[in-house]
N, C-alpha and C positions, 0 to 999 in steps of 0.2 A: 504494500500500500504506500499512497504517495502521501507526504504527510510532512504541513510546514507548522510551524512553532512561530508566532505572531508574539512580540515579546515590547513593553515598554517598560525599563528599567532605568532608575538615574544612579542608585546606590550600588546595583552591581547583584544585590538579593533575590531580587525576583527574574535577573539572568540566570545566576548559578544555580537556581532551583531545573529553569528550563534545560540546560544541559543536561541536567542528571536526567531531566525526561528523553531528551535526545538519546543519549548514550543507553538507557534502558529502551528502548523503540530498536536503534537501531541491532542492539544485543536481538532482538525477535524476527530481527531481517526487512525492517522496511525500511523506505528509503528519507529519508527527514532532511529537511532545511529548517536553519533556526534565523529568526530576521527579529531585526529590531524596529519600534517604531521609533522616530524620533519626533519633536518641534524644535521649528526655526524659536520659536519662545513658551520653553519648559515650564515656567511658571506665569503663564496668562495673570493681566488684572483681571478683577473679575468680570466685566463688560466687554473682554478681549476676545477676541474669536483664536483659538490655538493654530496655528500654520504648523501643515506639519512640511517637514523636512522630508524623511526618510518614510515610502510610504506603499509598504509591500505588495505586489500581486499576488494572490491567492486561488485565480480562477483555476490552477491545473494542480491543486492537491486534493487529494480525494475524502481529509480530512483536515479538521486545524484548531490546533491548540493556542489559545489565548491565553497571555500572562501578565499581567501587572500589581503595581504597591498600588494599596491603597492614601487618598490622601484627604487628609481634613474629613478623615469616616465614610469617605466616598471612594467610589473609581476615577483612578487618576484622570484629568483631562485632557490626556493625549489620547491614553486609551481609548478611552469615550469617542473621543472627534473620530480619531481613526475606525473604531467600528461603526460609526454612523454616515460614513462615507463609501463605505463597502456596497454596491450596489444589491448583489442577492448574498446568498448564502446557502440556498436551496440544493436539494443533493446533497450538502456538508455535512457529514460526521463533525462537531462542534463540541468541544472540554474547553474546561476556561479552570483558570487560578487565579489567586492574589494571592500578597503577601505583605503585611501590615505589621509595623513594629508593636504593637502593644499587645497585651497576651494571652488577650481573649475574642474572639471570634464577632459577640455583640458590638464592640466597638469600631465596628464597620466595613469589618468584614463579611459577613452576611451581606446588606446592606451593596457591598460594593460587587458581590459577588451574581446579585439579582441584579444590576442593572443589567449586566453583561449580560447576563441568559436574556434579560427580555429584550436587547437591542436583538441581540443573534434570533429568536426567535423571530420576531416580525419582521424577519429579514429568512424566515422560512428555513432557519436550521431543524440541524436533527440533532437537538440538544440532549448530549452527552452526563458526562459528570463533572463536578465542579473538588477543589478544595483551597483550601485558607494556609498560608504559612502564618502562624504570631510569631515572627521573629525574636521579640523577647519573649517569651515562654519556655521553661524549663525543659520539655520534650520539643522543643523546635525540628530536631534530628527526627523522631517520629513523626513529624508533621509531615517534615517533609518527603518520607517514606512514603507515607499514606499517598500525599500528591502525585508521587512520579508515578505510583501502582494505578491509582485510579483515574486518571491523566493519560496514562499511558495504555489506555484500555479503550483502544477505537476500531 
C-alpha cells in the first residue's frame, strides 16, 4: 500500500512520533512518504489567514496519516489551513495524531483531535483511528507505542 504521512511539527515531537510510524509501516512492506506541512507565518495573528509554505500532494497515496501538536487546546493552524485546502479525500484510508505537551488528553487533545476527523470526514474520508501523545506524561513512551500501533493500522 501506498501510504504518505502529512506531518506539521515546529518542536521536532510530533515529527519523531511520525517516523517511528514510518519505520513500523515500512517494517510491514509498504511503501511511505513522510512530508511536512509548513507556513510562510507559523504563528498567525489571530485575524491572519496562515500561508502555507510547504504544501503536500496526496492524490496518489492510497492512504494518509495526519500529525500534529496541539496548540492553545486546539489543532495547530497550519494543520487546520492545510486540511481545509485539501480538495477531497474520498477513497482515503485516513489516521490522524496529535501531540500536546500537557499530560492529559482533556486539555485538548481530544478537542484537537475531533476537528481533524470532522475536517477529513466532510471531505468524504474513511476515517480511521486516531491517538494523543501528552508529551509531558509519565508513560509518554506508551503513548507513543499505542500511536505508531494504531496509526499504523490502515
Amino acid at each position: 500500500m501506498n501510504i504518505g504521512i502529512i506531518v506539521h511539527s515546529r518542536t521536532g515531537n510530533t515529527l519523531s512520533v511520525a517516523k517511528r510510524i514510518k519505520e513500523s509501516l515500512e517494517q510491514k512492506g509498504h511503501s511511505v512518504d513522510l512530508k511536512r506541512v509548513t507556513a510562510i507565518n507559523e504563528e498567525p495573528a489571530p485575524n491572519e489567514t496562515v500561508l502555507l509554505k510547504d504544501n503536500p500532494e496526496i492524490s496518489n497515496y492510497d492512504a494518509v496519516i495526519f500529525g500534529a501538536p496541539v496548540h492553545a487546546f486546539s489543532l495547530s493552524q497550519v494543520m487546520s489551513a492545510y486540511l481545509k485546502q485539501i480538495p477531497s479525500l474520498e477513497n482515503k484510508r485516513v489516521n490522524c495524531f496529535v501531540t500536546q505537551k500537557f499530560p492529559f488528553s482533556f486539555l485538548g487533545g481530544n478537542h484537537s483531535v475531533n476537528q481533524m476527523k470532522k475536517i477529513c470526514v466532510e471531505k468524504k474520508a474513511e476515517f480511521g483511528n486516531t491517538g494523543i501523545v501528552n508529551w509531558s506524561n509519565k508513560k509518554r513512551e506508551e503513548l507513543i507505542k499505542n500511536v505508531v500501533e494504531s496509526c499504523g493500522e490502515v
